[in-house]
N, C-alpha and C positions, 0 to 999 in steps of 0.2 A: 346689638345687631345693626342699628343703624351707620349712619353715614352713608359717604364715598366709598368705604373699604371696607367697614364692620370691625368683627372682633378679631382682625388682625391687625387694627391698632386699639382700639378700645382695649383689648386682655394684655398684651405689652404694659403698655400707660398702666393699667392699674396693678400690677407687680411692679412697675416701676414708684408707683404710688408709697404699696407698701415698702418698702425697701426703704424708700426716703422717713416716709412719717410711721413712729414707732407705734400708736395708739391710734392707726386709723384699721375699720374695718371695713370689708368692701363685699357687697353684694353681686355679682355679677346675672344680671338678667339676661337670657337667651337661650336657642336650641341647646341643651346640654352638650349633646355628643360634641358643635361646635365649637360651644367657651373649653369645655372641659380636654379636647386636644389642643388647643393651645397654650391652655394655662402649665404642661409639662410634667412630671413627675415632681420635681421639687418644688412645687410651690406652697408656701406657706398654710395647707389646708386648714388651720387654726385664726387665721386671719381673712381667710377668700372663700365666700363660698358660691357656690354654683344654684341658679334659680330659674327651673324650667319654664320653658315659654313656647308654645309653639307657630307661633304668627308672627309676622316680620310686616311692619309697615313700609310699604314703598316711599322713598325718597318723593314720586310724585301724585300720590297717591293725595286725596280729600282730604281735607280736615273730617269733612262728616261723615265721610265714607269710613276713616279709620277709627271714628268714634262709634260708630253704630255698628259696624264688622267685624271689629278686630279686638275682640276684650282680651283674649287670649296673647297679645300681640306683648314683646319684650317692652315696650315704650309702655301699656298701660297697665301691666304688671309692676312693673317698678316704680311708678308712682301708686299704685296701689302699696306698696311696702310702707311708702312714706304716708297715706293715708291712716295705714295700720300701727304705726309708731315702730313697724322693723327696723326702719331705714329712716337715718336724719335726714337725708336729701337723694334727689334724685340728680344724675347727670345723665345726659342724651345727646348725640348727634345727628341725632333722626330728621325726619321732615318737622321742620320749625311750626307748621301751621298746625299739625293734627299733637305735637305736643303741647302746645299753646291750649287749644282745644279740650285735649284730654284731660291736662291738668287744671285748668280751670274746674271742669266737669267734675274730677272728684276728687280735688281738693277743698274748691271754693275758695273767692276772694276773703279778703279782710273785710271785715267791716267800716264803711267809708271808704270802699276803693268801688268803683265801675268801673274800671278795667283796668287786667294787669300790663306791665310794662314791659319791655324788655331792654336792660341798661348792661354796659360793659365799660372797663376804665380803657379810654384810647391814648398812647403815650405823646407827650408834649418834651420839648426843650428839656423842661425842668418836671418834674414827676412825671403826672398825670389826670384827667379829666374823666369825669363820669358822662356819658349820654344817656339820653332815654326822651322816645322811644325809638328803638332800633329795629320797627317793623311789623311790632304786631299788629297795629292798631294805622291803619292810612287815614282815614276821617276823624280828627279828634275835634270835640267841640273845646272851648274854654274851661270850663269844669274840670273837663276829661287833664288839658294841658296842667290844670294847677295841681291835680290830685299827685300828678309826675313828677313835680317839682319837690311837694313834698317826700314822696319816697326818695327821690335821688337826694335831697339832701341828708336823709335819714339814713339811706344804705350810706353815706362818705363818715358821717358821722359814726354810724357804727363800727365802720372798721378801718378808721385812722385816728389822730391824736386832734383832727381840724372838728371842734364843737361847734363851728360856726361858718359852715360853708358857705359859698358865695353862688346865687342860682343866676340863670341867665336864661332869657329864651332867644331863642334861637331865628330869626328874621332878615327879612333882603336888605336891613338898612338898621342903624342904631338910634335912627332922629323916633321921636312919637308919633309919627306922621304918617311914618311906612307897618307897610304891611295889610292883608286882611282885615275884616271886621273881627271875627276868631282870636286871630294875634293879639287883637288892640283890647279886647275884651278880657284875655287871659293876662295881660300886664297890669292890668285895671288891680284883677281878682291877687294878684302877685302883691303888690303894692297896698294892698288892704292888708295883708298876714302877715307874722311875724317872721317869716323868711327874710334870709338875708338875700336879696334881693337887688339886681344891679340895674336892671333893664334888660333890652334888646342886644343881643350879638349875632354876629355876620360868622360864615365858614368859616374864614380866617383863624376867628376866635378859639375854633376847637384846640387849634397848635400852639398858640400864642402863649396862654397861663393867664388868661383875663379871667375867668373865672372856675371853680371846682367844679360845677354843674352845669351843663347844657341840656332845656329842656325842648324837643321839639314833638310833631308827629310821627307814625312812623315811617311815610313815605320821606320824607326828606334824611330821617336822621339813617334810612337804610342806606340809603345814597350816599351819604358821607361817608359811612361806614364802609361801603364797597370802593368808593373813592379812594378813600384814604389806602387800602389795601393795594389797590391797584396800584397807586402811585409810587409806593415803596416795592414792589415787585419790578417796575420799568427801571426806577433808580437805580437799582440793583443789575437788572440785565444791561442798564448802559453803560455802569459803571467795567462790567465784564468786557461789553465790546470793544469798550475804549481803548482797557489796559492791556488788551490782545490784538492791538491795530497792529505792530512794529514791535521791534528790539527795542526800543527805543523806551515804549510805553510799557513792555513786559518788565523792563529792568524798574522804572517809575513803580507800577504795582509791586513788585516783589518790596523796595523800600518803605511802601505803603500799607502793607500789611498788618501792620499791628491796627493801625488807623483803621483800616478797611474792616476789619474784623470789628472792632466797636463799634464802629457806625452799625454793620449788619445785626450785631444784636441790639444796639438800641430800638432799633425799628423793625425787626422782627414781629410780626403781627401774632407770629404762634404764644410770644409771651405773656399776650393778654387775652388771648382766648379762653373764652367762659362766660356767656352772658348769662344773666342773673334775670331769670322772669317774675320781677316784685312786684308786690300787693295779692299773693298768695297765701294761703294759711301752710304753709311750705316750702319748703327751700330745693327750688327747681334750677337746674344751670342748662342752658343750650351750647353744645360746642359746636361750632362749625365745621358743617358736614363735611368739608376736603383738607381736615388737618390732620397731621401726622400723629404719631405716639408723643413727640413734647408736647404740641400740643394739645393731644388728648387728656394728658397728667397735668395740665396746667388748667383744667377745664374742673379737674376733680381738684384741686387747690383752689380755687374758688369757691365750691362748694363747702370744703371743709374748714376755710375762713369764714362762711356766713354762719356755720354752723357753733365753731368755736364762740363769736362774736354775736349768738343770737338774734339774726336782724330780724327775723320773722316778728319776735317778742317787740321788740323798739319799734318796729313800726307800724305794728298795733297799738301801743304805749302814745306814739306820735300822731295818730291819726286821728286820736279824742280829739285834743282842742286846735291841730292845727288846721282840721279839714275848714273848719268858720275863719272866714276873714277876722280880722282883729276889729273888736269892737261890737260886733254884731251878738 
């Protein structure tokens, strides 16, 4: 029921889901009457099922206020499922704070986590990069920054072939000199542990392929994140105006087209939609609240990779001996 739109993209997406992946099953949490007109006569009733709810958290609606008012609510229904072992994971669109919130509340962290994260891969040149954190968290101490580091290298490791990823925090400068006390303190803590460990990276870095992990706060790495969207969205619109100035420029586009088409899905933002709220004892995905049905379904391919790929298990496994600096 959340988002921008609700379950008129949310129930598309997940028949599109099923359709795609042959041994995925899908819960659907919300007003019955509403998932269940949309979900249509033929749909898979063996694979989809409907799970009443009758409260809808607002998009602007409290953290506290929808934790304390709204049990009833589709968002903390469906993390109830995964608390009860119905549901390997939850996915949401909804307001980011009061999901954050809720599933903290009753799911509960890992052990060795204070607080969870929110990480998403953003695409580069050549693959892609993991961030974290992406907003839960605006005030993080040094601690808080290392514990990030090691989930993010733990989420890349769990679900790629890279056993040994490279972490970076994230800073106005790469010398040791720049930044915070915070910053300087969490490099410190970096460089004591068995992380593979690079130093300080600049915004630049997110694009470049310097490193597979970018660890920052979440005020900043929100920014980058809405940044990085924005700027592929103007590309995009200037690219439009250009090649509809003239004849001249329309005949240019129309020879450009295969070109233009690649570019746009390379950088397609709906492709990696699905952040990952790690150091949970569950497997939570947040979609962002104004994407469409691709990217609704790419939010639930996310989740069914962490699921396939265990990461809950691994980075509780990782959290034993990598939370102590080395040596200690």
């Amino acid at each position: 029921m959340g988002g921008d739109i609700g379950p008129d993209v949310t129930v598309p997406a997940a028949l599109d889901v099923i359709r795609r992946t042959k041994d995925v099953e899908l819960v659907l949490v919300g007003r019955e009457e509403d998932v269940t007109e949309r979900l249509g006569d033929d749909a898979p009733r063996d694979r989809v099922q409907v799970e009443n709810a009758t409260e809808v958290v607002g998009m602007d609606e409290s953290a506290a206020q929808a934790l304390r008012s709204k049990k009833d609510s589709s968002m903390r229904v469906a993390i109830n499922q995964v608390k009860s072992g119905r549901a390997d994971a939850c996915v949401s669109a909804g307001n980011t704070g009061a999901l954050m919130a809720t599933a903290r509340f009753v799911l509960r962290t890992l052990p060795g986590i204070d607080r969870p994260a929110i990480a998403t891969a953003l695409p580069r040149a050549s693959g892609h990069v993991y961030v974290l954190d992406l907003g839960a968290n605006v005030d993080v101490p040094a601690e808080i920054l290392f514990q990030f580091g090691i989930m993010g290298a733990t989420l890349v490791r769990s679900l790629t072939d890279n056993d040994r990823p490279t972490v970076g925090l994230l800073n106005v400068g790469v010398e040791d000199i720049k930044g915070n006390d915070t910053i300087r303190q969490a490099s410190e803590l970096f460089r004591a542990s068995d992380l593979n460990y690079t130093g300080f990276v600049e915004g630049d870095d997110i694009f470049n392929g310097t490193v597979d992990v970018i660890v920052c706060d979440g005020f900043s790495g929100n920014v980058a994140l809405k940044t990085s969207e924005g700027l592929a969205q103007m590309i995009s619109k200037v690219l439009r105006e250009e090649f509809n100035r003239n004849l001249f420029t329309k005949l240019a586009g129309a020879v450009s087209i295969p070109v233009l088409r690649s570019l746009r899905r390379r950088m397609d933002h709906r492709r990696y939609n699905g952040a990952s709220l790690v150091g949970l004892k569950g497997t939570v995905v947040k979609s962002h609240g104004g994407t469409d049905i691709m990217g609704f379904s790419r939010a639930i391919d996310v989740a069914v990779a962490e699921v396939r790929n265990d990461v809950v298990r691994q980075l509780e496994q990782a959290l034993g001996p990598a939370t102590e600096p080395a040596g200690t």
